[in-house]
Legacy VTK file of the C-alpha trace (Angstrom):
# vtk DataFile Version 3.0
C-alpha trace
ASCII
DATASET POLYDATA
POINTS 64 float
-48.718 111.940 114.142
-45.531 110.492 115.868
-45.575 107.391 117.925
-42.916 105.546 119.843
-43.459 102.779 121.802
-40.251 101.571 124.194
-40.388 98.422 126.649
-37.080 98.076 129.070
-37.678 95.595 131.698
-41.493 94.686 132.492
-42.479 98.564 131.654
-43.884 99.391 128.489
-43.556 103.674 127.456
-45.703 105.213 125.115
-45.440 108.751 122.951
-47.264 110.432 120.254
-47.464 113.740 119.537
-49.943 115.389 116.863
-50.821 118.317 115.590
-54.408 120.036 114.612
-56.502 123.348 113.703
-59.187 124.896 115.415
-61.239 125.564 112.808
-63.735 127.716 114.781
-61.067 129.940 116.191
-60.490 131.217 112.807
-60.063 134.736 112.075
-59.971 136.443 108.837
-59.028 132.812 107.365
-55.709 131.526 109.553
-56.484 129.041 111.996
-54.318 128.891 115.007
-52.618 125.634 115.203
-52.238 123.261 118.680
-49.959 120.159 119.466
-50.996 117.450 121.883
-48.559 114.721 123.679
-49.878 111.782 124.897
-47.273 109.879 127.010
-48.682 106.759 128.893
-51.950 107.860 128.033
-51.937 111.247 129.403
-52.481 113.849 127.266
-51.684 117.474 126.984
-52.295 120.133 124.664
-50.532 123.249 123.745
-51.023 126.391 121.404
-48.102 126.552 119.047
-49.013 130.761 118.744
-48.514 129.801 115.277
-51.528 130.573 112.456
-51.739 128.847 108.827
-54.499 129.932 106.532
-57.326 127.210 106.389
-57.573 126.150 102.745
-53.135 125.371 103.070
-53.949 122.721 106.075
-53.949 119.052 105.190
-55.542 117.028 107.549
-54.373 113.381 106.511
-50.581 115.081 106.844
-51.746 117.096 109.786
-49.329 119.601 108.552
-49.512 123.427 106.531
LINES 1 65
64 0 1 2 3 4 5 6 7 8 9 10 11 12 13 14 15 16 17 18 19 20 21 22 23 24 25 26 27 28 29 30 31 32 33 34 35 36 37 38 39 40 41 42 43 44 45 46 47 48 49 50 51 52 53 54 55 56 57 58 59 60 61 62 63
């Protein structure tokens, strides 16, 4: 997980970005993996169209 936190003036920015699996999406063992960006609070989430197999996924790294 990324974070970056910028204040110019009286505003204050905020960004993180992380990644995940969805475990119950699974097929035949690969996971598809998703990315959500938070900026200000507002988040979004996107499929990468990328698949890692399950048992390779570490979740404290959030990385494959």
């Amino acid at each position: 997980m990324f974070n970056l936190k910028t204040t110019t003036m009286q505003s204050q920015t905020t960004f993180s970005l992380s990644f995940w699996i969805n475990a119950t999406r699974a097929i035949n063992n690969y996971s598809p993996v998703y990315a959500r960006i938070t900026v200000n609070g507002q988040r979004s989430e996107i499929s990468l169209k990328r698949n890692v197999l399950f048992k390779e996924w570490d979740n404290t790294k959030n990385r494959g």
